[in-house]
C-alpha positions in Angstrom: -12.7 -9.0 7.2 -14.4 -8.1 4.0 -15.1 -3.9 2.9 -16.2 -2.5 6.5 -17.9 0.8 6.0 -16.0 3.8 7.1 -15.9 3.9 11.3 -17.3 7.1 12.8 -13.6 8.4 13.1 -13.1 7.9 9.1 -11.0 5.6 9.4 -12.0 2.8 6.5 -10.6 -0.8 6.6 -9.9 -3.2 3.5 -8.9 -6.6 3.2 -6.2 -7.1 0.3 -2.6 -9.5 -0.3 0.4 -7.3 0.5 2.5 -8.3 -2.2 5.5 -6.6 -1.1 7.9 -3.6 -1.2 11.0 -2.6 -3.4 12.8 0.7 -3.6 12.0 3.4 -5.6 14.6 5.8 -7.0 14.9 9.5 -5.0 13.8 11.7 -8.9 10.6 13.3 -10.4 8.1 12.2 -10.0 7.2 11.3 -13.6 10.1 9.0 -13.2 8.8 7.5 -10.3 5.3 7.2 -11.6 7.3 4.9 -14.9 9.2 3.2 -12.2 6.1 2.2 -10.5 4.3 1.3 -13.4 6.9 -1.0 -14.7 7.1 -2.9 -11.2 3.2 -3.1 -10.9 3.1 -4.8 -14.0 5.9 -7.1 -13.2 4.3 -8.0 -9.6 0.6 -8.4 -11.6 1.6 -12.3 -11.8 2.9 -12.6 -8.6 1.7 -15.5 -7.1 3.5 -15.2 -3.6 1.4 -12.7 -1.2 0.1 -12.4 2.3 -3.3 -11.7 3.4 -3.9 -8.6 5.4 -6.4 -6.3 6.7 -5.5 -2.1 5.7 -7.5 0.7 8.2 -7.0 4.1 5.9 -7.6 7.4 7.9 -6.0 10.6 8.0 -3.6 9.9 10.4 -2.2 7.3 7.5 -2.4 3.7 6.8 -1.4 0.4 9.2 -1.4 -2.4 7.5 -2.3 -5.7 9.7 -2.5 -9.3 9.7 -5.8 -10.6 8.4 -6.9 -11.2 11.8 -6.2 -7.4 13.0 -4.3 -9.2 15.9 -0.9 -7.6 14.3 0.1 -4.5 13.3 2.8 -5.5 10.7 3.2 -1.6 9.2 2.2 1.9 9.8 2.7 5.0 7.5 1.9 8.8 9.0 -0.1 10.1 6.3 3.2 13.1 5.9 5.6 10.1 5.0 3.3 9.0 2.3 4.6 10.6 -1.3 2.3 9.3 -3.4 -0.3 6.6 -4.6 -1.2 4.7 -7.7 -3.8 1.7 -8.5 -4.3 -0.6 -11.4 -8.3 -1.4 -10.9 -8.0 -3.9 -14.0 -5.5 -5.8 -12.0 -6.6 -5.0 -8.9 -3.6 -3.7 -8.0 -2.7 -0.5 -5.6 0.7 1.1 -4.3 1.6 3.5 -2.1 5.3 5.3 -2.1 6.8 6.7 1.4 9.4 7.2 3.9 10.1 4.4 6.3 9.5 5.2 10.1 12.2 6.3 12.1 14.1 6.1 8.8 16.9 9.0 9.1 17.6 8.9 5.3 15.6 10.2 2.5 14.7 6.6 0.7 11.6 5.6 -0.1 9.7 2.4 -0.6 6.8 1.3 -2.7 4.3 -0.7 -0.6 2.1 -3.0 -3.2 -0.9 -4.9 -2.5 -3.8 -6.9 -4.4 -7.2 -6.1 -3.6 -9.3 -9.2 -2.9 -12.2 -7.6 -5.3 -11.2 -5.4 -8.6 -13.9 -2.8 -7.5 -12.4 -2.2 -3.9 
């Protein structure tokens, strides 16, 4: 699965290497954003990742395996706090709420893009 135009319901599906997910602390969100920065920097050399097809929509983002045979994750687009990318390291993150989760913690979700310009 390569860069699929978006489907006639929106929803728009990349291929990328899900890198992985660590916890970011409950503050402002300039302090997140530092937090995040500092990790997606750290993970930029990471050579351990899993391949994986993402389908973005406005119901929120599932995240696959690269066959689309397994859902692996899925986000509501309300649990989702916030986003970041690195295009010079092809690098993106999202921040949110895990499902069914009854406490207020939150995860950053990172993943490699399989071109710089997606």
């Amino acid at each position: 699965m390569g860069e699929a135009p978006a489907r006639e319901d929106g929803t728009v599906t990349r291929s990328a290497e899900y890198v992985g997910s660590f916890l970011v602390d409950d503050c402002c969100l300039d302090d997140q954003m530092k937090q995040l920065h500092t990790q997606l920097k750290y993970l930029k050399g990471c050579e351990r990742s899993r391949p994986v097809t993402l389908k973005f929509s406005l119901k929120g983002v599932k995240m696959y395996d690269e066959d689309e045979m397994t859902l692996l994750m899925a986000h509501a687009l309300r649990r989702v706090s916030l986003s970041t990318a690195h295009p010079i390291d092809a690098q993106f993150a999202f921040v949110s709420h895990n499902p069914g989760s009854t406490d207020a913690q939150l995860y950053c979700h990172v993943f490699k893009a399989r071109h710089a310009r997606a």
